[in-house]
N, C-alpha and C positions, 0 to 999 in steps of 0.2 A: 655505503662506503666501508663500514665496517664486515661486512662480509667478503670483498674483495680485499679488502691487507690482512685478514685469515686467511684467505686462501691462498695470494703472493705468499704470507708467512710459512705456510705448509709448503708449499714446492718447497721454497728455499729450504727447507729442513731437510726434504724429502733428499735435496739433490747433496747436503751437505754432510750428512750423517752418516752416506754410504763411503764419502774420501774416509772419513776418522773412523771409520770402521778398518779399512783395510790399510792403513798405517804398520809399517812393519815392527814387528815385536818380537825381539830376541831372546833365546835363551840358552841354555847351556851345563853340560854336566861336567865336573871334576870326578875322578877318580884316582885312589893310593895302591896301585898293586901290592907295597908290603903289610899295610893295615888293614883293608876292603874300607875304609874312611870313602865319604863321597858327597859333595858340594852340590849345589842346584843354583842357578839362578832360572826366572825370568819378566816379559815385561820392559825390557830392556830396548833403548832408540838404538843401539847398536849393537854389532857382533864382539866388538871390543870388551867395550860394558858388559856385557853377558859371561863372555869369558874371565873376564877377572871378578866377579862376583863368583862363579862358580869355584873360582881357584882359591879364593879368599874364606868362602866357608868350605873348602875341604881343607885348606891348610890352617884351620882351628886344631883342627884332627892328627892331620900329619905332615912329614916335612916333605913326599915327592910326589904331591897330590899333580894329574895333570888332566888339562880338559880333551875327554874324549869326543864328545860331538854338543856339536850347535846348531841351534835349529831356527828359524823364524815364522812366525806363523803357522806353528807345527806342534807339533809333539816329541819328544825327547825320553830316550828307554834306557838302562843299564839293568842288566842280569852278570851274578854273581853266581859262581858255582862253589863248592866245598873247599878245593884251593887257591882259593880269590881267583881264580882266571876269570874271565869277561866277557861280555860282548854288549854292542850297544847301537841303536838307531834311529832314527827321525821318520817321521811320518806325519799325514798329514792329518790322521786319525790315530787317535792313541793306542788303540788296540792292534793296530800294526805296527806301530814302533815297539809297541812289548812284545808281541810275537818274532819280529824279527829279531831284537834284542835277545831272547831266548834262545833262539838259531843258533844265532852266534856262537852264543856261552856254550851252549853246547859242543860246539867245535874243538873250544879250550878245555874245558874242564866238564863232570860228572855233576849234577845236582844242585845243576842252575836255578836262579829263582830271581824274581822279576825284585830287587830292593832300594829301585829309582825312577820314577815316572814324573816327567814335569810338560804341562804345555805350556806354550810362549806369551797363552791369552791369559 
């Protein structure tokens, strides 16, 4: 008897660990174009949540902090070049949100560098 409600107990686990695993998790970057200031959140049950935690710790920093990308179950990138210009992206792997985020900056400005990485787990 007690071998079988271990092993009922295991399915049940087996089947229920993988929903709260893939529960969505938000998160979110702020950025100041006239400070280079910059906010993160994540972890977050909504897109909402996420975005005003990111806005909330960059505007410690400064007064026109604003959220550039949000992400869920992902990864989140900002690069900053020499005269604060930008660029920034999500992924589903972090190493392509910094790569693309780099892209970007580059577009905007000279001597981008990757100085925001957040994932949403």
């Amino acid at each position: 008897m007690i071998l079988k409600t271990f092993r009922a107990t295991a399915l049940l686990a087996g089947l229920i660990a993988p929903t709260a695993a893939l529960a969505a998790q938000f998160g979110a970057i702020a950025y100041s174009t006239s400070s280079g200031s910059n906010g993160f959140s994540y972890g977050f049950g909504s897109r909402g949540q996420a975005e005003r935690a990111a806005l909330g710790n960059c505007a410690a920093f400064a007064g026109d902090c604003q959220v550039l990308v949000y992400f869920y179950n992902a990864c989140g990138a900002l690069a900053v070049g020499r005269h604060l210009g930008y660029g920034y992206a999500w992924n589903a792997r972090r190493s392509a949100a910094k790569a693309a985020a780099l892209a970007n900056c580059r577009v905007n400005d000279g001597g981008c560098r990757v100085v925001r990485w957040v994932c949403s787990q």
